[in-house]
N, C-alpha and C positions, 0 to 999 in steps of 0.2 A: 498624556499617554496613559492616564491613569482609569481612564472612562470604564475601560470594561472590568478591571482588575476593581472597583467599587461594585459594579452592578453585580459580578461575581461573589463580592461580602457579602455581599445585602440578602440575594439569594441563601448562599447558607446561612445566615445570621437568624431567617426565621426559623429553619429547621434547630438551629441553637436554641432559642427560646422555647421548642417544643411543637412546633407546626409540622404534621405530619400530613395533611391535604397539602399531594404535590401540588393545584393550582392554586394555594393561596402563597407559594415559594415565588416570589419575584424579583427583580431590583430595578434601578432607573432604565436600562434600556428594553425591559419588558418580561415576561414570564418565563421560568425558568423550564428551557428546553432541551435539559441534556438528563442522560439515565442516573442510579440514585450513585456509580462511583463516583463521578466528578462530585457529588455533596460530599463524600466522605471527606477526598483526598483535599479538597478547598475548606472542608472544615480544619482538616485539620494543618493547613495553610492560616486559615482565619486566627486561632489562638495561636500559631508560634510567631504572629506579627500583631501580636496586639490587637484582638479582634480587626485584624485586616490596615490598620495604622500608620506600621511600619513599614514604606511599602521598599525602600531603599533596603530589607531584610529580606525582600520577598523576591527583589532583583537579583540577589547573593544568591536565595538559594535556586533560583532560576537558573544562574549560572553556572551552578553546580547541575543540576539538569541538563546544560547543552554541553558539558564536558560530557556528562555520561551517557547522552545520546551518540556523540560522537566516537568514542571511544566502543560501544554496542555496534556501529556501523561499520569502523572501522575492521573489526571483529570480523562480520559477516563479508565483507568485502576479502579481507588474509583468506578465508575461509575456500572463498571462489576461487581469489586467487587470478583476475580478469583483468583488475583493471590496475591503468599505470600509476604508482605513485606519485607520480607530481599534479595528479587528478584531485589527489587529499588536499592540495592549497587550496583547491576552489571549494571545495566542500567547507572547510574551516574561515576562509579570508575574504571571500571574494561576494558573498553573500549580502550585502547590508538590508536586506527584504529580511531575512530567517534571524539577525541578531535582534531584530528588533521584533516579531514576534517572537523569539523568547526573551528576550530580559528591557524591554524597556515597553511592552504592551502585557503581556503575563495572562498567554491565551494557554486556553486548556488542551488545544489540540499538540503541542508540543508534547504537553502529559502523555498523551494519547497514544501519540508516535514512539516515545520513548519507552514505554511498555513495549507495544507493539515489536520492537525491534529485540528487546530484551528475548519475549516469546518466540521469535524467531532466530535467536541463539539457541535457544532450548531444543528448536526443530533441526536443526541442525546439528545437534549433539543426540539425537534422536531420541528424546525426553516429551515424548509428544502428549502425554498429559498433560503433567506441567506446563508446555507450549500452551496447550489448547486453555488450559484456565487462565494464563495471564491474559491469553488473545482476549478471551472474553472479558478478561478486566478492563484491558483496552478500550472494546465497546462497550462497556459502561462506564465509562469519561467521554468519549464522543463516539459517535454514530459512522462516519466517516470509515475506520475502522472495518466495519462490513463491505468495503469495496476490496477487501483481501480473501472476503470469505468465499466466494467460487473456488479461487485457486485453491485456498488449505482443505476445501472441500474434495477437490479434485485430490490432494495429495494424499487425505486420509484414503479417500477409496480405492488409490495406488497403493500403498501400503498394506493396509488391513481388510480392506474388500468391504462390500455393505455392512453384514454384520460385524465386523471387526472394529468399524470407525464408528458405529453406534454408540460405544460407551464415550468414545472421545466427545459427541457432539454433547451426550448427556451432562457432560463436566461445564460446556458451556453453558448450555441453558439453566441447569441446576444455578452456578454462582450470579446468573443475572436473577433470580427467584429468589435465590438471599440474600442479594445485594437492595431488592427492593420490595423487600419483605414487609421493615416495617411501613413502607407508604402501599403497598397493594393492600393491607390488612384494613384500613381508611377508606382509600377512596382508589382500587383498581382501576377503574374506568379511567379517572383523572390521569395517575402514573403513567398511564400505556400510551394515554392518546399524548401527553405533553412529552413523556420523555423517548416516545418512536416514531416521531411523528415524520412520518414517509412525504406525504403530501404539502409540506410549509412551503407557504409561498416565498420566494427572496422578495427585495428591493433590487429591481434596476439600476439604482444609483450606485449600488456597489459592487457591481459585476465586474469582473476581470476579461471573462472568455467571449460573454456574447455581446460587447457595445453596441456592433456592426450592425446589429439585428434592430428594426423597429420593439418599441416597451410593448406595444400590443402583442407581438407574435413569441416576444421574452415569457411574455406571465400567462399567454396560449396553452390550456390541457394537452392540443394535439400535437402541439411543438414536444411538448413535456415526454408526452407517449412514441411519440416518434425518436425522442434521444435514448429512451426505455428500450426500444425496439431494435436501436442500432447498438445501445452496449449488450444485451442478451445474444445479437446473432457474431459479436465480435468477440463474446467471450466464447459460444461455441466452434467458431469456426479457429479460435487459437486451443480447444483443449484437445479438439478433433487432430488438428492439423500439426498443431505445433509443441502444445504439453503430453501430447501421448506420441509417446516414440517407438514400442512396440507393431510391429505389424500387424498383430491382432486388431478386430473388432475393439473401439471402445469400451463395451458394453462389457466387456470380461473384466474389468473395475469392479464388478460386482460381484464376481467369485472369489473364491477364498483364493489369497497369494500361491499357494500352493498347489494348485488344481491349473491352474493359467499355465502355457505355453509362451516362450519369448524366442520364436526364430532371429539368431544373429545374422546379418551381413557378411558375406564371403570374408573373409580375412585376407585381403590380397592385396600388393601394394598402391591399385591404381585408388581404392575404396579409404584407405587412410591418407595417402596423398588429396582425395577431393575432401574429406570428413575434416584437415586440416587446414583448408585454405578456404573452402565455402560454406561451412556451417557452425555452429559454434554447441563445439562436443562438451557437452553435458556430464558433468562426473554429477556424485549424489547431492551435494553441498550444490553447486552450480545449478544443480536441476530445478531443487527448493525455490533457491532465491529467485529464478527465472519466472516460476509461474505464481508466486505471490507477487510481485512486484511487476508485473505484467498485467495479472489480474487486474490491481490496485489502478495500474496505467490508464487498463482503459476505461475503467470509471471513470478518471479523472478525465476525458477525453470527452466524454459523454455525457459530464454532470450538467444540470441545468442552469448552476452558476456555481460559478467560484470567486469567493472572496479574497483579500487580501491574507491573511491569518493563515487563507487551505493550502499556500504556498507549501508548508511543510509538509503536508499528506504526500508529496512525491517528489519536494527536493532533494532529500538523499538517497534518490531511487534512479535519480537521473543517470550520474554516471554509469549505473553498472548497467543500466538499459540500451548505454550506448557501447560503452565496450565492450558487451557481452560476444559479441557477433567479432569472428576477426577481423581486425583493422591493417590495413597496408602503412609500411613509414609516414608515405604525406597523407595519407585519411588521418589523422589524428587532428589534423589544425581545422579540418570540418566540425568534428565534433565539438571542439572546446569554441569554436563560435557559435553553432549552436547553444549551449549551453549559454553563453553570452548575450544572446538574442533572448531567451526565456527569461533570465536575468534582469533585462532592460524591459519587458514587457510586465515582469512583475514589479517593475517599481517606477511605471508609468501610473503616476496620480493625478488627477484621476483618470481611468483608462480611457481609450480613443478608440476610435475605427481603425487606424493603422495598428495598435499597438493587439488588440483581440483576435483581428486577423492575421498578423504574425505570430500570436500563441497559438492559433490551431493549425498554421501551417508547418512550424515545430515542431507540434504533436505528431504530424501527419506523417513528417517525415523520421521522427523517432519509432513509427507506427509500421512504416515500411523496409526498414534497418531489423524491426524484429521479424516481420515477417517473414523476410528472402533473405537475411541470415543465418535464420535459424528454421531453413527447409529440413523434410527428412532427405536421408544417405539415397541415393537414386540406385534403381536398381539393375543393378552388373551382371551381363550377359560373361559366362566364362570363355575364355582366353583357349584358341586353338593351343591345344600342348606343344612345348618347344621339344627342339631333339634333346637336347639335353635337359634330364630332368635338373630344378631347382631344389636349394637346400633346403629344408622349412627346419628353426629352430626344433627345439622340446617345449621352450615357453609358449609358441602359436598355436601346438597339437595341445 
């Protein structure tokens, strides 16, 4: 289990010695292709285990890691306030795929996620600087990470409008500039192509989602471009349809918050009777979480493969994707087999034809649960007046 946790020393151990050409950074399983935080944070993993030695220290603080990822989820989940508690068992116990990328394989994309969700405490306490620089710390430990950035992209330009979210995106890009400062000063070309590199081709052997598929049509450009083409029109047609709630034009995202119009929904009881039973009402905190992790979703939907390891990119994003939408008494025992079936599919080794084509057919239907869940309010024709007028509080006026 120790395979990648070495190739991972080995990798920062040159930059130890002084090697600042990112492509001369490698270890045993090949050249080192992640941005320059993962060198930091594993350097500085590398000496508190004894240039990388002690690896039963490295498990401890790992573990201290999946407390404080959990504990950060947890957070944002009180937060929403959606899903049921006895959902936190399966998130904590039920898992034996996610204990074992974090503390007995000691992969970087935990790191990743566990920032990631930190920043997204931040958003949520409405600290969105700060959100925005940790985010980007995030993706500079893995790449992965940018399958959130439509959403937060979307939610700056809800917020602050084009110019508004401008400084925020400058915060990210600034700390990837000085995070890989000193290796662009050497060899730019190097740093950008190895540690962004868009185009890397996987191994078929280790695919999780597409077994099902002939290896020709796996490592296929047009296949590639074609999964490109279905997550850009699935992230459009959820920011159009499903992240902007407003009746306005989209496009007024790009005015100042203040200049924008938000026509409400009648207030009447037949409009919060359906808003309560068919859609799932969105407070500020709820709204967040919904379109990053949504975002995030359908990337992961659309990726060209997924390994064993990417498990965590959207294991603790599961439940709230599923309860976000309201659930009737017995809709509950769907979901928690669902979540069962994904479960069983990621710890099918090595993967099958049965087992890739029940993870996308989970997807599909976690995919459809967000969509006709979470429709806009339909639009209510007013009510002939009765004889008798109705009382309407002073809280409704």
């Amino acid at each position: 289990t120790e395979i990648d946790w070495k190739a991972y020393m080995e990798e920062v151990e040159g930059f130890a010695n002084g090697t600042l050409d990112y492509t001369q950074l490698k270890g045993d399983t090949g050249p080192l292709v992640y941005p320059a935080g993962f060198v930091y944070i594993f350097l500085g993993l590398y000496y508190a285990t004894g240039r990388g030695a002690d690896i039963r220290l490295a498990q401890y603080l790992f573990a201290g890691l999946y407390l404080l990822n959990l504990l950060l989820v947890f957070r944002i989940y009180c937060r929403t306030n959606k899903v049921p508690p006895y959902v936190f068992f399966f998130m904590c116990c039920a898992s034996y795929r996610i204990h074992s990328i974090f503390v007995l394989r000691l992969f970087n994309d935990p790191v990743a996620m566990a920032v990631l969700f930190l920043a997204i405490n931040l958003f949520l306490e409405e600290r969105w600087s700060w959100g925005c620089l940790l985010f980007s710390l995030a993706v500079s430990v893995k790449m992965n990470i940018l399958l959130f950035a439509p959403g937060l992209l979307f939610l700056l330009l809800q917020r602050f409008g084009l110019l508004g979210c401008i400084p925020k995106l400058c915060i990210c890009a600034l700390l990837q500039v000085i995070l890989g400062l000193p290796f662009l000063l050497v060899n730019p070309m190097g740093y950008l192509t190895r540690s962004f590199d868009l185009g890397r081709q996987f191994q078929f052997k280790w695919t999780v989602n597409w077994r099902f598929l002939p290896e020709e049509v796996f490592q296929n450009r047009a296949f590639h471009a074609t999964l490109l083409l279905a997550h850009l029109a699935g992230l459009g047609l959820f920011a159009v349809h499903r992240w902007h709630r407003s009746k306005e034009s989209i496009l007024t995202l790009l005015k100042d918050p203040a200049e924008r119009k938000y026509p409400s929904p009648p207030l009447t009881v037949n409009n919060i009777l359906w808003q309560a039973s068919h859609v799932c009402p969105l407070n500020a905190s709820a709204q967040i979480v919904f379109v990053l992790f949504s975002s995030n979703f359908l990337g992961i939907c659309c990726s060209r493969s997924l390994h064993y390891q990417f498990y965590v990119w959207y294991f603790h994003t599961l439940p709230y994707l599923l309860w976000c939408t309201p659930t009737a008494k017995l809709a509950h025992m769907p979901k928690v087999l669902l979540l069962g079936v994904i479960e069983l599919c990621w710890n099918t080794y090595p993967s099958t034809v049965c087992s890739s084509l029940s993870l996308h057919i989970c997807h599909g239907l976690v995919l459809l649960q967000l969509w006709y869940g979470t429709g806009p309010l339909p639009t209510l024709h007013p009510s002939a007046p009765s004889r008798r007028p109705t009382a309407v509080s002073k809280k409704a006026q």
